[in-house]
TIVOTI-752986 format. One record per residue: residue number from 1; residue in one letter; x negated, y, z negated of N, C-alpha, C, CB in turn. Coordinates in pm, whole numbers, plus 50000, padded with zeros to 5 digits. Each point is the difference from the previous one (the first is absolute). Glycine has a CB too. Layout:
! residues N
REC	NUM	a	X	Y	Z	X	Y	Z	X	Y	Z	X	Y	Z
...
This chain:
! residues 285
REC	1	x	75647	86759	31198	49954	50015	50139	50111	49967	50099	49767	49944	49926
REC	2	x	50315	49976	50076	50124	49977	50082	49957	49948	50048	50118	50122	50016
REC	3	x	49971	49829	50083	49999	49837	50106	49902	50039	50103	50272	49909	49996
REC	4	x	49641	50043	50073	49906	50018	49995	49981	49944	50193	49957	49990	49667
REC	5	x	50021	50040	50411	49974	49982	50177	49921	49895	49943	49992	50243	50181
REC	6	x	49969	49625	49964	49887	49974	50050	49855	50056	49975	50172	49959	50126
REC	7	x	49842	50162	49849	49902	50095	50130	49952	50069	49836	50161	50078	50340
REC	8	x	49913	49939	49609	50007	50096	49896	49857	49949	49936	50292	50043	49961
REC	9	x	49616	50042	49964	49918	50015	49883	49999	50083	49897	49908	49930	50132
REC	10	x	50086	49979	49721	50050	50090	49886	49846	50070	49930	50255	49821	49943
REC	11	x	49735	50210	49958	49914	50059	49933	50042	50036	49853	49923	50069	50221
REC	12	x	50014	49879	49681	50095	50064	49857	49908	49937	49921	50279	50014	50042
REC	13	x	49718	50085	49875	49907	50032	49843	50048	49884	49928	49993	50281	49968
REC	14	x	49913	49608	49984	50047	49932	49911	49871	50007	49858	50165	49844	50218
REC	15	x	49857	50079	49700	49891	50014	49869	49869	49984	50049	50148	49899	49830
REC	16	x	49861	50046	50255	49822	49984	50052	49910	50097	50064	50073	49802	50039
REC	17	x	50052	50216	50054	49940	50112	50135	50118	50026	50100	49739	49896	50008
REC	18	x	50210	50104	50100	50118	50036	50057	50000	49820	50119	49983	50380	49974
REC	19	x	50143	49580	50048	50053	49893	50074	50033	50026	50092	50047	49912	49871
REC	20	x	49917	50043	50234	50094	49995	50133	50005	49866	50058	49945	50232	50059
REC	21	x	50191	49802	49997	50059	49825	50101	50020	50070	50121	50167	49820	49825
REC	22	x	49751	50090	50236	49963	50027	50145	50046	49881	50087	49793	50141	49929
REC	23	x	50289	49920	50159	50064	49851	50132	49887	49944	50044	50204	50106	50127
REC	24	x	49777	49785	49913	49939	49882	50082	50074	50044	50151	49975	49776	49778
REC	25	x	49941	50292	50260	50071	50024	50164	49956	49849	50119	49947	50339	49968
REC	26	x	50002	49575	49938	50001	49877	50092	50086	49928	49970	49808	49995	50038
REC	27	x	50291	49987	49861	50092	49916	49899	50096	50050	49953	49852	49904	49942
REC	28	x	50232	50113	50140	50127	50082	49961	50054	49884	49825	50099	50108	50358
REC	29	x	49935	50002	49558	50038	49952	49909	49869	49973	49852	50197	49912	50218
REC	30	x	49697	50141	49871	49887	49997	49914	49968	50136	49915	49916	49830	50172
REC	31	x	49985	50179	49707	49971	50107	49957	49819	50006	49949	50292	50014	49944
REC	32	x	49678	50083	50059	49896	49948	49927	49978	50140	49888	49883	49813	50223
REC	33	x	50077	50146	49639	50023	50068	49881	49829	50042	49981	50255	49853	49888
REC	34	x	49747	50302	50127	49891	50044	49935	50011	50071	49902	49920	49982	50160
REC	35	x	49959	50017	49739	49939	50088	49865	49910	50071	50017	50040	49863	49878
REC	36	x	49956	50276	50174	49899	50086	49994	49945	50006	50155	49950	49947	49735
REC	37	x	50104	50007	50347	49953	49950	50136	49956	49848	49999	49920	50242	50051
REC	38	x	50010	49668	49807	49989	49855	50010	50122	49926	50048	49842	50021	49826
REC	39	x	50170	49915	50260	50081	49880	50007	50017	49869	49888	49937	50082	50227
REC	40	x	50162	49972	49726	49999	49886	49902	50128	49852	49997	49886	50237	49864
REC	41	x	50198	49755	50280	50112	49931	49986	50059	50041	50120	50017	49980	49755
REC	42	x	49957	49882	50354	50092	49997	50102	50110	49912	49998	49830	50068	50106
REC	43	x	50303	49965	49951	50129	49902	49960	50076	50003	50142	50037	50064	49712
REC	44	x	50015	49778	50273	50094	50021	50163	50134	49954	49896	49818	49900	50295
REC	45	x	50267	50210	49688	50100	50009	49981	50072	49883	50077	49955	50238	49945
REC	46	x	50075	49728	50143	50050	49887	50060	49993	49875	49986	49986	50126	50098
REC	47	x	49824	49869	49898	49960	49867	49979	49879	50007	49863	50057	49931	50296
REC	48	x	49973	49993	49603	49904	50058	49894	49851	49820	50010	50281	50213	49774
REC	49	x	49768	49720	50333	49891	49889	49988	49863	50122	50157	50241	49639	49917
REC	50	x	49818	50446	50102	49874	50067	50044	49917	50107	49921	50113	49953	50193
REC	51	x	49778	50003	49833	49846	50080	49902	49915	50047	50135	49955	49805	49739
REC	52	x	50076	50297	50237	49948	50121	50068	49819	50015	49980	50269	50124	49947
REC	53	x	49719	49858	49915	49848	50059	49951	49920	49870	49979	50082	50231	49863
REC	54	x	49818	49771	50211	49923	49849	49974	49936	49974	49888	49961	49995	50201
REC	55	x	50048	50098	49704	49983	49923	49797	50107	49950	50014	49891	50157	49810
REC	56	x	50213	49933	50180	50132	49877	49983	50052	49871	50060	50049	50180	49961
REC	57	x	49880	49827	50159	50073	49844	50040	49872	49922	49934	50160	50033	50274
REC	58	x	49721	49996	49722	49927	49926	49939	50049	49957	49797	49813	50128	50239
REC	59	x	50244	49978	49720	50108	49968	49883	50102	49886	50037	49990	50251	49930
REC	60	x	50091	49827	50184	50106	49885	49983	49954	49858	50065	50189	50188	50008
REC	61	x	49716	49747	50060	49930	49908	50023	49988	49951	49854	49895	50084	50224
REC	62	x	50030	49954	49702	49959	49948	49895	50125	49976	49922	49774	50103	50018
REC	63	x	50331	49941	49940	50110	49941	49977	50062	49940	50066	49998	50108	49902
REC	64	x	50003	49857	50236	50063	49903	50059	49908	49896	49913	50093	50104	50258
REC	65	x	49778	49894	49754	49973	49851	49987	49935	49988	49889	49990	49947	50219
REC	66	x	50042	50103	49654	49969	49982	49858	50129	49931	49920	49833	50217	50016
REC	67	x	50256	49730	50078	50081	49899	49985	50106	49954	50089	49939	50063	49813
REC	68	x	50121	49854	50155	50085	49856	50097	50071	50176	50107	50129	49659	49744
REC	69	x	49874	50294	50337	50130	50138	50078	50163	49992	50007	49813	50022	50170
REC	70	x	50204	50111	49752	50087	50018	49997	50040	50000	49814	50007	49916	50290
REC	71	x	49945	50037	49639	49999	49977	49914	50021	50112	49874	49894	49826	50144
REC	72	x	50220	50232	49797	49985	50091	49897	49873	50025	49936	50207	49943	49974
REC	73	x	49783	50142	49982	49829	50055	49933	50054	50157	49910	49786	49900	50274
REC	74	x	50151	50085	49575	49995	50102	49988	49887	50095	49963	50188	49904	49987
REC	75	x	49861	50177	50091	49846	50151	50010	50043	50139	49940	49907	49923	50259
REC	76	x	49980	50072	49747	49989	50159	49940	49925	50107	50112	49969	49891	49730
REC	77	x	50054	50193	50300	49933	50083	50066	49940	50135	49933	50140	49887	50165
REC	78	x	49773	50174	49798	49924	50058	50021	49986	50140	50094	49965	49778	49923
REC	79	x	50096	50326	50069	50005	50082	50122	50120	49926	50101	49718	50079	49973
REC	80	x	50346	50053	50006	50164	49958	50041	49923	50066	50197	50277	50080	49675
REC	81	x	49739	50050	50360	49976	50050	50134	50195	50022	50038	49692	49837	50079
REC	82	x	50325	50098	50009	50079	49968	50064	50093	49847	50006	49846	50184	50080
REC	83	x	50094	49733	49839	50028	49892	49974	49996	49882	50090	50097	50134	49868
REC	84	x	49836	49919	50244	49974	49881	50140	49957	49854	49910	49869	50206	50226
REC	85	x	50068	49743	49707	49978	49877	49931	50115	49937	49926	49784	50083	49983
REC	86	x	50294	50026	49942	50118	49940	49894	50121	49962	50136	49952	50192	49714
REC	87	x	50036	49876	50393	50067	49981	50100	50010	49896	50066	49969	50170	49994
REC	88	x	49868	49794	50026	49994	49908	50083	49991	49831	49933	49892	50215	50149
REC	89	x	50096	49830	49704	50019	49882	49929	50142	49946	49962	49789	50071	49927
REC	90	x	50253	50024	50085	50164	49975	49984	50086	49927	50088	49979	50189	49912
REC	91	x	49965	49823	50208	50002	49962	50152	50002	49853	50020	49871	50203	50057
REC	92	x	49986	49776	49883	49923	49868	50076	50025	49902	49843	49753	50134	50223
REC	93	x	50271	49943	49673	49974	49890	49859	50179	50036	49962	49656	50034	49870
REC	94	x	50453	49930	50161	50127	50049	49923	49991	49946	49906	50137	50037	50137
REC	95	x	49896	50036	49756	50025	49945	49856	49920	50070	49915	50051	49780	50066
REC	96	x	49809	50248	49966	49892	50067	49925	50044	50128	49923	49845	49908	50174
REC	97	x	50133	50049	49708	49953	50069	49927	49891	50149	50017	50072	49757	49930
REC	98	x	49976	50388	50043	49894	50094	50080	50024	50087	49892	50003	49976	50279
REC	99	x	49849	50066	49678	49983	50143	49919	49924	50119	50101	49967	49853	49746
REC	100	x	50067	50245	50228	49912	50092	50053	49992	50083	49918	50031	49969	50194
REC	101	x	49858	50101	49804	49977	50133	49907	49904	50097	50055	50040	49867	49801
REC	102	x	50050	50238	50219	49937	50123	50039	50011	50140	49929	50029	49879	50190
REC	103	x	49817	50154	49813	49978	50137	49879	50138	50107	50051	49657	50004	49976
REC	104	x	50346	50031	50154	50059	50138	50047	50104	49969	50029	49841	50108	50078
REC	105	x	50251	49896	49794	50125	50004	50038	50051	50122	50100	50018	49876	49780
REC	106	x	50013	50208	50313	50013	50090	50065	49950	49895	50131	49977	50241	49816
REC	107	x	49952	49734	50197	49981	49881	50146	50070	49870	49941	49731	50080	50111
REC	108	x	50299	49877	49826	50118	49885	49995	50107	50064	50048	49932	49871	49808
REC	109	x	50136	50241	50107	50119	50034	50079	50040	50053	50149	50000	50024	49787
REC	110	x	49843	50015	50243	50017	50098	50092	50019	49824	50157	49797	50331	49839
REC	111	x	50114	49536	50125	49976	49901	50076	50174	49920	49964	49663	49994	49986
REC	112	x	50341	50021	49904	50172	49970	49964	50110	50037	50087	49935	50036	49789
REC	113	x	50077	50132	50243	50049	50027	50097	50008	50025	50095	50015	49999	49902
REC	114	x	49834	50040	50143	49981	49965	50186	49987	49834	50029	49835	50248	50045
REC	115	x	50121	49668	49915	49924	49901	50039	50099	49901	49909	49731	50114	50062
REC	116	x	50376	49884	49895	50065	49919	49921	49989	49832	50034	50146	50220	49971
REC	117	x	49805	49688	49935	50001	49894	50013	50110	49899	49933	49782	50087	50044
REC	118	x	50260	49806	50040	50096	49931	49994	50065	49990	49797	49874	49867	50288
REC	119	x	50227	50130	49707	50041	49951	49832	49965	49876	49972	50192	50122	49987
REC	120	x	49698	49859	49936	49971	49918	49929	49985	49978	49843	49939	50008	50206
REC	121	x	50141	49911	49742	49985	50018	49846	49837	49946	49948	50297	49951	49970
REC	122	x	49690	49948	50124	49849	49910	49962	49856	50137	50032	50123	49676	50126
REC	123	x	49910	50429	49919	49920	50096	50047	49998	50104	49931	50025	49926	50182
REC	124	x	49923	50108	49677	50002	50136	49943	49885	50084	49992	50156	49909	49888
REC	125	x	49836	50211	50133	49914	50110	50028	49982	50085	49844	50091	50012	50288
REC	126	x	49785	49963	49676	49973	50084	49849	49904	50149	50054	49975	49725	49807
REC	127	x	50083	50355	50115	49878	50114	50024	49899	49969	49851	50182	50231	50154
REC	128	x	49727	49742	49896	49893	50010	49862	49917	50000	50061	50064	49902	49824
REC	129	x	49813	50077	50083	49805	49992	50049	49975	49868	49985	49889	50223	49901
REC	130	x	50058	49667	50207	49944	49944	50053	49987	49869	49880	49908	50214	50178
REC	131	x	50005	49867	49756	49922	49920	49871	50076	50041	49904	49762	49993	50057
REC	132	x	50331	50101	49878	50120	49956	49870	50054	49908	50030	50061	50179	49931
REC	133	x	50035	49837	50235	50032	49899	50036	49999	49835	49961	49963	50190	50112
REC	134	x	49904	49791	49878	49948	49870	50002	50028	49981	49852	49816	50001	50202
REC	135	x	50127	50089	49685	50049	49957	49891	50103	49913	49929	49907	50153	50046
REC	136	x	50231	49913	50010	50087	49994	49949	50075	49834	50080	49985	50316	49931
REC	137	x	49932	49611	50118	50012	49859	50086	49963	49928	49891	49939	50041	50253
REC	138	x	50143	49858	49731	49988	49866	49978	49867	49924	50043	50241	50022	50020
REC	139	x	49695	49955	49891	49845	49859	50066	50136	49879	50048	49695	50011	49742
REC	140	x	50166	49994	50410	50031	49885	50085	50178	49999	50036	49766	49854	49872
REC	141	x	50249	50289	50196	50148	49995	50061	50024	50058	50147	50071	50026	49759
REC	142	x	49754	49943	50289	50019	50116	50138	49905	49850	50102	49968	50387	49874
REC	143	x	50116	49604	50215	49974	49961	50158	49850	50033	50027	50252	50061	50087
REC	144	x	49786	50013	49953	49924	50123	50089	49997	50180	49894	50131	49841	50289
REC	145	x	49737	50198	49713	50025	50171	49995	49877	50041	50141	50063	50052	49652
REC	146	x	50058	50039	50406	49960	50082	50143	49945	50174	49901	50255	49847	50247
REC	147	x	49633	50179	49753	49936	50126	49992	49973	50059	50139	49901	49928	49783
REC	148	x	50151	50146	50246	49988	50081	50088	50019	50194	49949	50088	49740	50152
REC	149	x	49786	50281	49784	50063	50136	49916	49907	50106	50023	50108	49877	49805
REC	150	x	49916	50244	50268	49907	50084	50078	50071	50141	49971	49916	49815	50201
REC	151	x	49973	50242	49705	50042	50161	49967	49932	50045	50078	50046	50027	49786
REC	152	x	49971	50133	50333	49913	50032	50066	49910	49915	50089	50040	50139	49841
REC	153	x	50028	49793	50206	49907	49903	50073	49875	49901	49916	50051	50196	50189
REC	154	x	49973	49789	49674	49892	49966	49948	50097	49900	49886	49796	50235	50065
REC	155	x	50121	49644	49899	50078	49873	49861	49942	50107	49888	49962	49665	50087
REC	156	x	50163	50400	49837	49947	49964	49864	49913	49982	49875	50092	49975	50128
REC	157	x	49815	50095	49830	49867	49923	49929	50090	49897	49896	49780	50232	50001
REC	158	x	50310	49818	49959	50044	49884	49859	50030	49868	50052	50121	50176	49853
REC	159	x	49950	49833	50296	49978	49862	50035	49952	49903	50093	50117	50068	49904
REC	160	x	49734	49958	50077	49903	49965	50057	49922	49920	49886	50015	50194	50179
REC	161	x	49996	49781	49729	49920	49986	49851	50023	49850	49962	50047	50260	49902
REC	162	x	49896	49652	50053	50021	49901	49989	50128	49980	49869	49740	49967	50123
REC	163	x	50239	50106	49808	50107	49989	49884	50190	50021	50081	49760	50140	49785
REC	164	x	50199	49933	50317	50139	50028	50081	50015	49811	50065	49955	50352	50101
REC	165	x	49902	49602	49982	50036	49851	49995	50037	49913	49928	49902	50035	50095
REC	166	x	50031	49986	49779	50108	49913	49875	50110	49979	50054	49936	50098	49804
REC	167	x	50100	50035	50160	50174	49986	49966	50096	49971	50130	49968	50189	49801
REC	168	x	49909	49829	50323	50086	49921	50133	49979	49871	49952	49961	50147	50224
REC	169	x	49944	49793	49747	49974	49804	49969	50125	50020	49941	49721	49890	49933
REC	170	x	50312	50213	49930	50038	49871	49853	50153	50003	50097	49857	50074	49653
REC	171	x	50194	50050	50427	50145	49962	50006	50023	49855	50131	50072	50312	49919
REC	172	x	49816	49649	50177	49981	49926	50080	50031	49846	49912	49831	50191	50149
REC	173	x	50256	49791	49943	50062	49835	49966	49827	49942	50045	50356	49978	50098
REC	174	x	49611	49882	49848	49880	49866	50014	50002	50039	50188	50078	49731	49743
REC	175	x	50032	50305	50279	49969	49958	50151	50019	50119	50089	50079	49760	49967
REC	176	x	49917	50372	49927	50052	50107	50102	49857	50081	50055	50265	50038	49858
REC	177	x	49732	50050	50178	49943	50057	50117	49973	50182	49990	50136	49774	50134
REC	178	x	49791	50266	49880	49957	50099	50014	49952	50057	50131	49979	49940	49793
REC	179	x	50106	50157	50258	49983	50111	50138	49965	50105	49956	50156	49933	50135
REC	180	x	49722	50119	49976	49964	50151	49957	49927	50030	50098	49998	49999	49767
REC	181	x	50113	50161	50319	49944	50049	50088	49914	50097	49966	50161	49933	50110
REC	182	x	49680	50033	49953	49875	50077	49961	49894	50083	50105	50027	49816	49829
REC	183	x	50040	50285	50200	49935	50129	50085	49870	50031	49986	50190	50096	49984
REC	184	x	49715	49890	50053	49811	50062	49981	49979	50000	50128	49879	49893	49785
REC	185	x	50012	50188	50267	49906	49973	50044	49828	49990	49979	50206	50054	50080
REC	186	x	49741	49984	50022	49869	49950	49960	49941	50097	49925	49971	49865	50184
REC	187	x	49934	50062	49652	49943	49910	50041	50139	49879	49938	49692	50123	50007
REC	188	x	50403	49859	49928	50104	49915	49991	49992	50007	49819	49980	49831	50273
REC	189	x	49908	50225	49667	50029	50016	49847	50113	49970	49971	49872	50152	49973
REC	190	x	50240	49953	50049	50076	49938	49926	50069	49847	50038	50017	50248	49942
REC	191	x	49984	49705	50160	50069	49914	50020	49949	49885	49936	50072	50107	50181
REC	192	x	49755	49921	49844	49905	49839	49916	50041	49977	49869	49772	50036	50103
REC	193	x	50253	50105	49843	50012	50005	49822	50158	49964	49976	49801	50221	49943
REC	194	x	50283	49813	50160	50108	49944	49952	50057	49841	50021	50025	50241	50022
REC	195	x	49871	49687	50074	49998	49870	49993	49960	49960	49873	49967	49988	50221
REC	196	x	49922	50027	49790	49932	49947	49841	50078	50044	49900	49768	50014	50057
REC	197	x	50257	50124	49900	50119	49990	49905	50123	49895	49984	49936	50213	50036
REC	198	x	50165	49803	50076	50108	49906	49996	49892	49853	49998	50230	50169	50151
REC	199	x	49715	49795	49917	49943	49819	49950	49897	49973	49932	50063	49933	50177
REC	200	x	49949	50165	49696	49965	49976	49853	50099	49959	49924	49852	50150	50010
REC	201	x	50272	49867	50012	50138	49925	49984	50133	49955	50057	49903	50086	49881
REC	202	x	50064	49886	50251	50037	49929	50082	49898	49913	50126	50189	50170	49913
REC	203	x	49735	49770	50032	49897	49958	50083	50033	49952	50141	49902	49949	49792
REC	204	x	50165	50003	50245	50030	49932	50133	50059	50125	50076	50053	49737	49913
REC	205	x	49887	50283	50204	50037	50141	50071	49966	49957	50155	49928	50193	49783
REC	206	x	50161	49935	50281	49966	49943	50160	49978	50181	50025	50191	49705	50096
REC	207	x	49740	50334	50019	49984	50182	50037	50055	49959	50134	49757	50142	49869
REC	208	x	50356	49950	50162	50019	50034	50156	49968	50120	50045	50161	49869	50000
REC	209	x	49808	50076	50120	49999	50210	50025	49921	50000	50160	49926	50129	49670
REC	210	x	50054	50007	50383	49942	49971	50151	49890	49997	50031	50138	50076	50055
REC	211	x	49758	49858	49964	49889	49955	49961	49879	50122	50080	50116	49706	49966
REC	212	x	49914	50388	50038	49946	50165	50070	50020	50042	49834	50114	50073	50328
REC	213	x	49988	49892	49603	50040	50090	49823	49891	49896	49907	50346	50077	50009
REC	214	x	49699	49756	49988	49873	49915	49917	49879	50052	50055	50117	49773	49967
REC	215	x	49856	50244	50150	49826	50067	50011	49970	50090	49964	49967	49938	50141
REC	216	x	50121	50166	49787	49941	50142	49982	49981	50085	50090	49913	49916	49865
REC	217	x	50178	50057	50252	49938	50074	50141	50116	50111	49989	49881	49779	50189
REC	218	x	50250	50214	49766	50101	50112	49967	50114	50000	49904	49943	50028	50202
REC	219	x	50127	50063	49774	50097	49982	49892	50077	49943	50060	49978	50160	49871
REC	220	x	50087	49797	50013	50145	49919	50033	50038	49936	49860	49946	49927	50271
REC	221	x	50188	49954	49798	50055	49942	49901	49973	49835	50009	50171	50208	49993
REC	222	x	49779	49764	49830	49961	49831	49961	50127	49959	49923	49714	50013	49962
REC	223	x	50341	49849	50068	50079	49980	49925	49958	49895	49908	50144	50091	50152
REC	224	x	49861	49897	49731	49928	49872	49882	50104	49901	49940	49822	50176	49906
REC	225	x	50148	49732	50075	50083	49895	49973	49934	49891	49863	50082	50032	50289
REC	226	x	49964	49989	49610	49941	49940	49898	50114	49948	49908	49789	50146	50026
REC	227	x	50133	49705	49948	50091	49965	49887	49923	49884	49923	50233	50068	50131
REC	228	x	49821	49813	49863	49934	49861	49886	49970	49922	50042	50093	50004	49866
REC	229	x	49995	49983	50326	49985	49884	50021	49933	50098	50160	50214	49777	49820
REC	230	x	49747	50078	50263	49911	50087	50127	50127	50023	50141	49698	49847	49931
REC	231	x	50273	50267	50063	50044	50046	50127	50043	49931	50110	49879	50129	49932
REC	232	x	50261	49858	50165	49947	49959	50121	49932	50066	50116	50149	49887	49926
REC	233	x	49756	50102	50047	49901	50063	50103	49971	49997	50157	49928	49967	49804
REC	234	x	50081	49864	50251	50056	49947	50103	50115	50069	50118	49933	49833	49819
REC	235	x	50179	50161	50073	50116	50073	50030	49986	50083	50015	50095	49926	49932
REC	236	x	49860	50177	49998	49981	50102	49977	49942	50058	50110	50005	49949	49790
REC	237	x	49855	50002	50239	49899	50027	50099	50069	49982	50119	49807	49932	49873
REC	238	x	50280	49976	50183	50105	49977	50134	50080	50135	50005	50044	49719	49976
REC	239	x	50041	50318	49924	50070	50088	49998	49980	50178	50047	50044	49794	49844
REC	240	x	49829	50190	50076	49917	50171	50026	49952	49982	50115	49909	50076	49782
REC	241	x	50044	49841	50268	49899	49982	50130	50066	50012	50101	49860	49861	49917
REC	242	x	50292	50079	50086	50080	50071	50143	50091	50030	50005	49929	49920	50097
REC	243	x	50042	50209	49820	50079	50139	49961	49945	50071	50102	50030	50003	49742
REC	244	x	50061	50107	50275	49973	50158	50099	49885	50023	50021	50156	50118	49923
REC	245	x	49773	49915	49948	49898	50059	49961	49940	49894	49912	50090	50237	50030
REC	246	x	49808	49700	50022	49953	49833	49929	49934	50051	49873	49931	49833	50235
REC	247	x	50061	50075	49647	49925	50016	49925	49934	49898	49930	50111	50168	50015
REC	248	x	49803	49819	49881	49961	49880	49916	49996	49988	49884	49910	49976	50130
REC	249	x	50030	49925	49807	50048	49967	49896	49853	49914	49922	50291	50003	50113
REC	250	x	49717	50066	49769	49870	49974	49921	50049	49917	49847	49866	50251	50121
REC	251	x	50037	49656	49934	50024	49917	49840	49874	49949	49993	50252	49913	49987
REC	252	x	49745	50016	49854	49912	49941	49969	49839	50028	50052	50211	49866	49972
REC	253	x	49683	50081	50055	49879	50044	49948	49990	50169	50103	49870	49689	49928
REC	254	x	50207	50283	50195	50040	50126	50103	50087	50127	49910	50030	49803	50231
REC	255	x	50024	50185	49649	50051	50114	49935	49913	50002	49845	50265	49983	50144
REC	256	x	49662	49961	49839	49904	50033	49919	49873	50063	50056	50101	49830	49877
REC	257	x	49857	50147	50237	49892	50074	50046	50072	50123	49994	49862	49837	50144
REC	258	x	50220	50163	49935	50140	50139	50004	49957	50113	49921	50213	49842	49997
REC	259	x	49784	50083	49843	50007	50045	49897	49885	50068	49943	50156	49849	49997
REC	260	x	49712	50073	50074	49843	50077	49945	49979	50020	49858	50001	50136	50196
REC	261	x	50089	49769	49750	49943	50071	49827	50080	50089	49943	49779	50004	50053
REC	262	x	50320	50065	50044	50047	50113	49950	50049	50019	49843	50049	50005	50240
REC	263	x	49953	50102	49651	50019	49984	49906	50196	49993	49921	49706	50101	50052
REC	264	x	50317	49805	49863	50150	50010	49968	50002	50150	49983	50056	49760	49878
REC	265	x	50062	50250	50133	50036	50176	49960	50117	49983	49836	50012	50120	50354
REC	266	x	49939	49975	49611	50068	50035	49851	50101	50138	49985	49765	49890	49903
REC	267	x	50293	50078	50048	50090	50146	49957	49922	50138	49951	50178	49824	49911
REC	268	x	49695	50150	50021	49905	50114	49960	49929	50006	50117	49976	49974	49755
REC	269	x	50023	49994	50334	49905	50020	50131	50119	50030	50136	49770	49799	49897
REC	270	x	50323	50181	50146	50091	49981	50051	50002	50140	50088	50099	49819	49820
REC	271	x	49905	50186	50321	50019	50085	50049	50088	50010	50125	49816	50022	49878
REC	272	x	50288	50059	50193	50039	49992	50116	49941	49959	50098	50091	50120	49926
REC	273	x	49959	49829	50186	49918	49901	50112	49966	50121	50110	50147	49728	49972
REC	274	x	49781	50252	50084	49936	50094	50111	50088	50037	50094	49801	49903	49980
REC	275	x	50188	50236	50036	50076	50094	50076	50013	49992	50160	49932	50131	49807
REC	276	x	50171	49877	50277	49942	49909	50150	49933	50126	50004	50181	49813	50157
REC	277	x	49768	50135	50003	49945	50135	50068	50074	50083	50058	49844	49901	50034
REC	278	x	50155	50223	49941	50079	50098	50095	50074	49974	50111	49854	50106	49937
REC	279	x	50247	49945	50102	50095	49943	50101	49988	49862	50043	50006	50210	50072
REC	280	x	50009	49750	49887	49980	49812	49995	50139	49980	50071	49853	49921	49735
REC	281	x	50263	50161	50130	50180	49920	50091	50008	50147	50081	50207	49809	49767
REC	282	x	49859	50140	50353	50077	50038	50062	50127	49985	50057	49830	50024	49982
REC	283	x	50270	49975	50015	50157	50028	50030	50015	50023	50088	50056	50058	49863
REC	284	x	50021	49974	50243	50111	50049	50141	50018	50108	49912	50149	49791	50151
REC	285	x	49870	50339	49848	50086	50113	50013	50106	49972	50090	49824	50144	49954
């Protein structure tokens, strides 16, 4: 594509669908990366401690304070995009340790060379699937794993399944942590079932998200937080609440009502998560 204006917008066929990086005409130096028209990855080239998309700062919140600050951590990510998280962890945690793995190789290279991120040896980018991925990990050698993994605007059925949670627990260090950005709307099926799934083996969990999306009143994005030990929730709850766009935060007997019973999900039952509604994203042309 060549060097590329301000102003400029690309477009190009990758394994998935087709990608485009689109300028931030409010943020010079910004981009924002779509799949199919979904937005999947905004980046400020300049400054990578800014999060554009309010799942993600509600992500990187939760790694700020799922340990001491500043502090090396190593993660795994789950759905590469654009890499705004491996970015911004690189940023705020030096030293960390970073996996990423993304199915479409053709959008790695294509985010490789428009969107190139700083040389880091501690930062390597795998093309694979999500859940081989996880296989091939060491029990108890991961920080943090960030899932963030959206074909067509939709997670996955294989990893939605509790057997896919296993194998996030077994590679999770006693003290590591589980992120997972989770798109539904109403009536929130999938989102209830994927609580209860993940804390059938990771019991201690916190739900963020904008409390118009926890009511079932519209789609959007929940972010989940599960691991062994309990959440800071407190923190947590300060943090989302005076953000841009405020949000809250569900734990304990408030994320089990959440939950209604919903049933664990299995790999023989396992299905993709609900489709948004029609023109939901919209972009600047």
């Amino acid at each position: 594509m060549g060097r590329r204006r301000s102003t400029d917008r690309a477009a190009v066929e990758v394994n998935t669908g087709v990608a485009e990086l689109v300028p931030d005409p409010d943020r010079a130096g910004s981009w924002t990366l779509l799949l199919d028209g979904a937005p999947q990855s905004h980046v400020d080239l300049t400054d990578p401690t800014h999060l554009e998309f309010e799942y993600v700062r509600r992500l990187g919140a939760a790694i700020d304070l799922l340990a001491p600050a500043g502090a090396p951590l190593r993660l795994l990510h789950l759905g590469g995009g654009a890499l705004t998280l491996p970015r911004y962890v690189a940023a705020t945690r030096p030293g960390s340790t970073q996996r990423v793995c993304e199915v479409d190789g053709a959008l790695v290279e294509l985010v490789r060379r428009e969107l190139p991120w700083p040389p880091n040896p501690r930062l390597r980018v795998r093309v694979a699937d999500a859940r081989e991925a996880l296989t091939g990990l060491r029990d108890a050698s991961i920080d943090i794993v960030v899932a963030d993994v959206f074909a067509g605007a939709r997670t996955p059925a294989h990893l939605t399944s509790v057997e896919f949670a296993a194998e996030v627990a077994r590679v999770l260090r006693p003290t590591g942590w589980y992120l997972a950005n989770i798109a539904d709307g109403p009536p929130l099926r999938h989102a209830r079932r994927q609580v209860a799934t993940v804390r059938s083996v990771l019991p201690k969990a916190a739900l963020v998200g904008d409390a118009a999306v926890l009511r079932g009143r519209r789609f959007g994005n929940l972010v989940l937080l599960a691991g062994r030990s309990t959440p800071p929730v407190p923190e947590l709850t300060r943090r989302v609440s005076g953000d841009w766009f405020p949000g809250r935060v569900l734990a304990g007997e408030e994320l089990i009502r959440f939950t209604g019973g919903a049933p664990v999900v299995h790999d023989t039952d396992a299905t993709d998560s609900a489709p948004p509604p029609a023109g939901i994203f919209s972009v600047d042309r």
